[in-house]
C-alpha positions in Angstrom: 94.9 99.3 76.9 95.9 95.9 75.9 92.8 93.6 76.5 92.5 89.5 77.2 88.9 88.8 76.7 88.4 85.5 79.4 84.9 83.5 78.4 84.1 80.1 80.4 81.8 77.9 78.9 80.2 74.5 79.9 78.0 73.1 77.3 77.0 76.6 75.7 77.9 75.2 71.9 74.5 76.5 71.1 75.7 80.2 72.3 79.3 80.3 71.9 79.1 80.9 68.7 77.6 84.1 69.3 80.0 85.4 71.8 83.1 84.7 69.8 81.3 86.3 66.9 80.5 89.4 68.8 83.5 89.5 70.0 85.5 89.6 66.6 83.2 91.8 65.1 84.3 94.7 67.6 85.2 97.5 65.9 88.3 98.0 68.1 90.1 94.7 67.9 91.1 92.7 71.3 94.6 91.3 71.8 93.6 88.0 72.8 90.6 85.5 73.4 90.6 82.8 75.7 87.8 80.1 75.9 87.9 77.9 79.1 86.2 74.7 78.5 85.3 73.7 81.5 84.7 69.7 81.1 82.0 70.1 78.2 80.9 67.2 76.5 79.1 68.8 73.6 82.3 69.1 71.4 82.2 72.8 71.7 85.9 72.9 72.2 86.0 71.4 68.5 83.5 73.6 66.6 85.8 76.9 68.1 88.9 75.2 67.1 87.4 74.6 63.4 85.2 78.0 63.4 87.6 80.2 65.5 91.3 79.4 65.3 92.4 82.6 66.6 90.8 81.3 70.3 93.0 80.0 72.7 91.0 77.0 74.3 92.1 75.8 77.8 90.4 72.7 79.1 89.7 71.5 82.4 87.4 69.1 84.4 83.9 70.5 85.0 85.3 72.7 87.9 82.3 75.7 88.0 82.3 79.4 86.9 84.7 80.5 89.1 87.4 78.5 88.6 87.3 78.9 84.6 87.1 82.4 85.1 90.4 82.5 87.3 92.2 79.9 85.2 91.3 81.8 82.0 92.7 85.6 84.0 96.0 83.4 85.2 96.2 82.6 82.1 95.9 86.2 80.2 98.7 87.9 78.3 98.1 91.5 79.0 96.7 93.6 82.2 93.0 94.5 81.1 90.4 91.5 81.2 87.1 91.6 79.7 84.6 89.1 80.7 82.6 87.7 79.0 79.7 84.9 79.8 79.8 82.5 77.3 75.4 83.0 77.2 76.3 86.7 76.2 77.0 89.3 73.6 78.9 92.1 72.8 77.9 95.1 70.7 80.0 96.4 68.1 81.2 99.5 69.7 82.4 97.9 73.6 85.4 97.6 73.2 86.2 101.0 71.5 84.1 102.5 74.1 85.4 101.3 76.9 89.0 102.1 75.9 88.2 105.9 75.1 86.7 105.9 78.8 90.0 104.8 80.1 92.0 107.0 77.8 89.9 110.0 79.2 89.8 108.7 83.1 92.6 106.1 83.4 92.0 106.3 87.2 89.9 103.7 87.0 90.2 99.9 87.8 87.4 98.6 86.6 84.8 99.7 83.6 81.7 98.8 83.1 78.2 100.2 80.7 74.6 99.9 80.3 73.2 96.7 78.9 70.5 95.6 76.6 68.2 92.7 78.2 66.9 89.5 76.7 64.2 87.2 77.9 63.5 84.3 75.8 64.6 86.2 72.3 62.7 89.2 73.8 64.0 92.5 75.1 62.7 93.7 78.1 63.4 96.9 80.8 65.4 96.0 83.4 63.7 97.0 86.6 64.8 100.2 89.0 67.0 97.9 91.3 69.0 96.8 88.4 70.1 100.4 87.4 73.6 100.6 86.9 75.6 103.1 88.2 79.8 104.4 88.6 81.7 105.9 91.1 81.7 104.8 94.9 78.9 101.9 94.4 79.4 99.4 97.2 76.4 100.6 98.9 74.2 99.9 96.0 76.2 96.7 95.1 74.7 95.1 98.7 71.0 94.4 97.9 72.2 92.1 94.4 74.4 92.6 91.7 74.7 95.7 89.9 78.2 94.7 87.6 77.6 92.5 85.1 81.0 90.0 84.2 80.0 90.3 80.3 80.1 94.2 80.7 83.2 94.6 83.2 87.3 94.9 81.9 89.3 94.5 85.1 93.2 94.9 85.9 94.6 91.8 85.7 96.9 92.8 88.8 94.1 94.2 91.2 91.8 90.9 90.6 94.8 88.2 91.7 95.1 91.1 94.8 91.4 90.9 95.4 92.0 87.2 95.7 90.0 86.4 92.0 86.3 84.8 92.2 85.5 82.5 95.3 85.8 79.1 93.5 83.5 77.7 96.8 80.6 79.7 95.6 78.3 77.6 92.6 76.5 81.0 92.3 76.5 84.7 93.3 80.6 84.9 93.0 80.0 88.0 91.2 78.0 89.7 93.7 80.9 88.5 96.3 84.1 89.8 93.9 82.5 93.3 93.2 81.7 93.6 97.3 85.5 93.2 97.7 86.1 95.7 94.9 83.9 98.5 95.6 84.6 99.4 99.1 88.3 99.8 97.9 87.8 101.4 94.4 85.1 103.6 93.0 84.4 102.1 89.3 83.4 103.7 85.8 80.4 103.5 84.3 79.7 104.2 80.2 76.0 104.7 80.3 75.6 103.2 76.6 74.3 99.9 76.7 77.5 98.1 75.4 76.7 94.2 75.8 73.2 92.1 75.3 73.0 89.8 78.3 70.5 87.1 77.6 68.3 85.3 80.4 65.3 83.0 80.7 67.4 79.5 79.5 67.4 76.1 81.2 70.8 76.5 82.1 71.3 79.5 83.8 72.3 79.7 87.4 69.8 81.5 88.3 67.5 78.8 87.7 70.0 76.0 88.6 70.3 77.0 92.6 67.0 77.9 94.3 67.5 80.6 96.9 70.1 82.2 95.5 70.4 84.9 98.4 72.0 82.5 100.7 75.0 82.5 98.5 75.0 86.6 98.9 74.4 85.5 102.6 78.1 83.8 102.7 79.5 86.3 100.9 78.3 88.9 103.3 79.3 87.4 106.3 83.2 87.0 104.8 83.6 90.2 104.2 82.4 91.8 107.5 84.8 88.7 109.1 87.8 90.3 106.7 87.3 93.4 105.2 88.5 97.0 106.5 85.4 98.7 106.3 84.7 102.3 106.5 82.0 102.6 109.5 79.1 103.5 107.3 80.3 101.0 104.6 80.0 98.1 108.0 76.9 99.3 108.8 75.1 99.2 105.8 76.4 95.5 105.3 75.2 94.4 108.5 71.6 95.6 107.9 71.6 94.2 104.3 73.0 91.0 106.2 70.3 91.0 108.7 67.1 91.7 106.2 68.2 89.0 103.6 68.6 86.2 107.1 65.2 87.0 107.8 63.8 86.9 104.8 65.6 83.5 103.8 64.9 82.0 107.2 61.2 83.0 107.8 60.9 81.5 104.6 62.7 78.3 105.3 60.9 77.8 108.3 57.0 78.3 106.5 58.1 75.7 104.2 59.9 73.1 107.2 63.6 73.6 105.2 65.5 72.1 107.7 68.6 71.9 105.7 68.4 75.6 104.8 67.5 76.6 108.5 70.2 74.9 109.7 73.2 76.4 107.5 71.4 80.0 108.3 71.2 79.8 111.8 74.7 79.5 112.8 75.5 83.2 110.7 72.7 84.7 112.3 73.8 83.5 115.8 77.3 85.0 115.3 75.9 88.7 114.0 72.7 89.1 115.6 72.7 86.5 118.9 70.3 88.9 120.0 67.8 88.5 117.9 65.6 84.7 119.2 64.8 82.8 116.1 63.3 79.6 115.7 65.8 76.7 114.5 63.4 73.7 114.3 60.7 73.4 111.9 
């Protein structure tokens, strides 16, 4: 299992030193690092070329997660990537891990573990939604994301089949890839937290794009416009599709967002013309 670990980064100087270091501290050694720089401006580029000349840097223009993930996979050397958020960590033991798993079930095109949680240098318990699981998951991928980039190693080959992350999504392109992966492939799961995945900053997406559902929203819709879906696997999509409209557009309309009623609307009309909403606040 030859392994190309991928990190984008956009003005995460103040992190990246962490990642790389957790990353060259594994006690199973990658085969290569790449670090796409996509358009930083805090010379982070320079401190890993100075503090980490084993790290291939590619730069581009401020392009969004997406596209510096899939520059960074086109980019890759061998077959197996492991993500890795640029805001995260790995623990000592992932990678060796995660290569015994495929040793032992090399079925598999994707693996993933358990994760450690911190909230503003605090650790904290996920809550029951958040469980991760393996196996046939799409069902339980359709309420949020249960994959986490920093904990998954991919096929090179099956993520350029998939089509790679939805560079038109600014957030949620996660939650859309693993959709498109999990009603074709069951995934593994190590239940040993493997990674630390750190939240609460001023930068995160999260806290970037209000309403982040919408974005689940689009990706929903896409995939019961293109996907072969087993009939219970459709199903289930259509009702998750339905509940998070609602929810999103009840919302928008208590607080008069026009601009969030009127990209809503349109997706509902086309799944569910059935069901009257209101469309003007």
């Amino acid at each position: 299992m030859r392994i190309s670990v991928v990190i984008p980064s956009y003005n995460r100087r103040h992190t990246l030193e962490r990642a790389l270091q957790s990353v060259l501290e594994q006690s199973s050694a990658v085969d290569e690092i790449i670090l796409v720089d996509d358009g930083s401006t805090d010379a982070s580029s320079e401190m890993v070329n100075q503090q980490f000349p084993e790290v291939r840097i590619l730069q581009q223009t401020n392009q969004g997660v997406s596209a510096a993930r899939n520059r960074g996979i086109d980019a890759a050397q061998h077959e197996w990537i492991a993500l890795l958020d640029s805001d995260d960590s790995w623990l000592p033991q992932k990678i060796e891990r995660i290569r015994k798993a495929q040793q032992q079930n090399p079925e598999f095109v994707l693996y993933h573990s358990d994760e450690i949680w911190v909230r503003r240098g605090v650790r904290v318990n996920p809550m029951k939604k958040h469980r991760k699981t393996g196996g046939w998951i799409f069902e339980n991928c359709l309420p949020l994301c249960v994959i986490s980039p920093s904990a998954s190693i991919i096929r090179k080959s099956i993520l350029q089949a998939l089509g790679m992350f939805d560079e038109k999504l600014p957030a949620c392109e996660d939650y859309d890839l693993w959709l498109r992966l999990c009603h074709q492939f069951p995934v593994h799961y190590t239940e040993q937290a493997l990674i630390n995945k750190y939240g609460g900053h001023e930068d995160q997406l999260s806290r970037l794009y209000p309403f982040m559902d919408r974005f689940r929203i689009h990706a929903l819709h896409r995939l019961l416009q293109t996907a072969s879906l087993p009939s219970d696997y459709y199903r289930a999509a259509r009702i998750t599709l339905l509940d998070k409209l609602e929810i999103l557009l009840n919302g928008a309309i208590k607080h008069s967002n026009q601009a969030l009623i009127d990209e809503l609307v349109p997706l509902k009309e086309i799944w569910f013309p059935q069901r009257q909403q209101v469309t003007q606040c």
